[in-house]
Structure formats: C-alpha cells, structure tokens
TIZANU-702155 format. One record per residue (C-alpha): residue number from 1; residue in one letter; x, z, y. Coordinates in steps of 0.05 Angstrom, whole numbers, plus 32768, in hexadecimal, padded with zeros to 4 digits. Example, Ala and Ser with C-alpha at 12.3 -4.5 7.8 and 13.67 -1.06 7.14 Angstrom:
2
  num  residuo    xx    zz    yy
    1        a  80F6  809C  7FA6
    2        s  8111  808F  7FEB
END
This chain:
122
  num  residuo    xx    zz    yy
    1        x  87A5  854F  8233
    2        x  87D6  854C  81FA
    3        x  8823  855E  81F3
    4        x  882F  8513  81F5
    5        x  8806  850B  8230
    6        x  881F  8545  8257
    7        x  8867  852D  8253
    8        x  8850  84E7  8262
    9        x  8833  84FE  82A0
   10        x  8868  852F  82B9
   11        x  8896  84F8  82B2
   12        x  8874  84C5  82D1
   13        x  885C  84FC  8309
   14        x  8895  8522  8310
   15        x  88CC  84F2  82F9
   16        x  88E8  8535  82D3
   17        x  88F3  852A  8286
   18        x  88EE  8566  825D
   19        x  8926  8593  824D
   20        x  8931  85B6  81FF
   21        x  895D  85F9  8213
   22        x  8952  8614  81D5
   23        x  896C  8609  8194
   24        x  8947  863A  8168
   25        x  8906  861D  818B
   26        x  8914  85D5  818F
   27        x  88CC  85C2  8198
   28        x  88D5  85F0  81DE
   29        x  88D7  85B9  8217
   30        x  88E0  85D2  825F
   31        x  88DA  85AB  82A3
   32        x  8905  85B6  82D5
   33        x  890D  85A0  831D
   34        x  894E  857D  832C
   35        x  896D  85A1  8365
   36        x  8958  85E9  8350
   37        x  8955  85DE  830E
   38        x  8919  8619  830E
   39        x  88E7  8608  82D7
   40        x  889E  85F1  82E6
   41        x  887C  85E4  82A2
   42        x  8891  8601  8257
   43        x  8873  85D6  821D
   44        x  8874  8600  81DD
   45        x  884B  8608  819D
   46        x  8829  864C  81A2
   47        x  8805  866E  8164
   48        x  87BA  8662  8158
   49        x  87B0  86AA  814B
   50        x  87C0  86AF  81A1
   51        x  8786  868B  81B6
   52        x  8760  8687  8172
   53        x  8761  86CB  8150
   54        x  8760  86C2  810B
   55        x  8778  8675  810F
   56        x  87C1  8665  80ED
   57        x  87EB  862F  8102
   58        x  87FF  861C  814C
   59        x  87E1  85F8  8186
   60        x  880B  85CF  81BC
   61        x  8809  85F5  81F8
   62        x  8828  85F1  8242
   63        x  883F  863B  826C
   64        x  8835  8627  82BB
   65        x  8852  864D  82F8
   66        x  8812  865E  831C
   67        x  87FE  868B  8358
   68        x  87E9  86CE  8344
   69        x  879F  86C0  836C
   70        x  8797  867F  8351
   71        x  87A9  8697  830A
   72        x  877A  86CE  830B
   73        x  8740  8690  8320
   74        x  8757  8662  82EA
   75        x  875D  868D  82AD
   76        x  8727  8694  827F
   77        x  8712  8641  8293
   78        x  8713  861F  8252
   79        x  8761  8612  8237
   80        x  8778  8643  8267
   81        x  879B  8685  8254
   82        x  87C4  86BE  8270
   83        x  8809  86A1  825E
   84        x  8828  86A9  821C
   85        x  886F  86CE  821C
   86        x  8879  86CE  826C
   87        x  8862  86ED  82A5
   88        x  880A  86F5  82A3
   89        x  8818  8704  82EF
   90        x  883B  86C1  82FD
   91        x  8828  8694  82C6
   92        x  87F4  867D  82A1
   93        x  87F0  8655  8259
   94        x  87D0  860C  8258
   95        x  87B1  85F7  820D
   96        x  87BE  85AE  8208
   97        x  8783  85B0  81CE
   98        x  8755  858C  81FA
   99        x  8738  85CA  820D
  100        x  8750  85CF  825E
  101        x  873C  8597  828B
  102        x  8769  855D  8299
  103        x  8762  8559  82DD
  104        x  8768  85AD  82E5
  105        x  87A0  85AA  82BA
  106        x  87C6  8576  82EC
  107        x  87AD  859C  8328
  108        x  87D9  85DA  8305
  109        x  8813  85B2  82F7
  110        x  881B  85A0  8340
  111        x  880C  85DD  835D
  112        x  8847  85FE  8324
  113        x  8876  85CD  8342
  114        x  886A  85DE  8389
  115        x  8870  861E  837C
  116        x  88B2  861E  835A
  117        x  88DB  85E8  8385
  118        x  890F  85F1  83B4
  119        x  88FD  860C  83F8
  120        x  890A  85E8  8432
  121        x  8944  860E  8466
  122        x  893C  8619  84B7
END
C-alpha cells in the first residue's frame, strides 16, 4: 500500500481525513477520531538509513497504536518495524514500500482504531 492509498482508504474506512499538526514537519499527517480526538495512525517520511542501513533518502511510512502481544507477533513480518520515534511497547512502524501486506496492514489499522476510541460508560 502507498501513502496515497493509505489515506484513500482511511478516509473512505474511517471517514477521518488526515490532520498536519506540525509545521516544521508538514509532510507529518495524523488521524484522529472525532470525539476523542486520540490519534490512530501517523503518516511520516522516515530515513532509509532506519530500515535500510546504509540507504539515504526517506521511505513513506505509517506509526500504528498496537497491543503490546500482538506487536511483539507482528514485528519482524515484512514492512513491519518496532515504531520509529514512539513508544516500541505500544506502537509499531508500517513501511508503505510495498513491503507489508495489504490486507495485514488494514487488519492493523482497525485494530489501532479500536484500541484508541472512546470507551463506552455504565
């Protein structure tokens, strides 16, 4: 899955659009929920070097909310890293190189957003 395709389907999924919070990182995009406004998915450029030692330039990447269990399953599947500049307990990274599977890489966005929307009250 590419950027373009990743925001195409969180949006058409999620109905969420993505958010830029930061100005010295414009290419940052964030998606929120609506009531909580707790984020789910981070779509940033991360360095080469990360993933590809030796490598320059960047590669489009996603940073999901993800259960510690499950995260210590998932990483080291093709695409799928201990995340980049948050939490390696609670998130993971996501390349979106074509490396990680589609369909795994959907299963991870839903299970991000249940995991970070609002609880239900008593």
């Amino acid at each position: 899955m590419t950027k373009r395709e990743l925001f195409a389907y969180i949006e058409a999924e999620y109905n969420v659009t993505p958010d830029y919070p930061w100005l010295d990182s414009p290419e940052g995009a964030v998606f929120r929920h609506g009531d909580n406004r707790k984020w789910f998915a981070l779509s940033m450029p991360i360095p080469r070097r990360y993933v590809y030692p030796g490598e320059e330039g960047e590669v489009d990447a996603v940073n999901l909310k993800c259960d510690p269990v499950l995260s210590a399953m998932v990483r080291g599947e093709a695409g799928i890293l201990p995340a980049y500049h948050m939490s390696k307990v609670h998130w993971i990274t996501v390349l979106l190189d074509g490396t990680a599977d589609d369909d795994r890489l959907r299963f991870l966005i839903r299970h991000s957003f249940e995991l970070t929307k609002s609880k239900k009250r008593k």
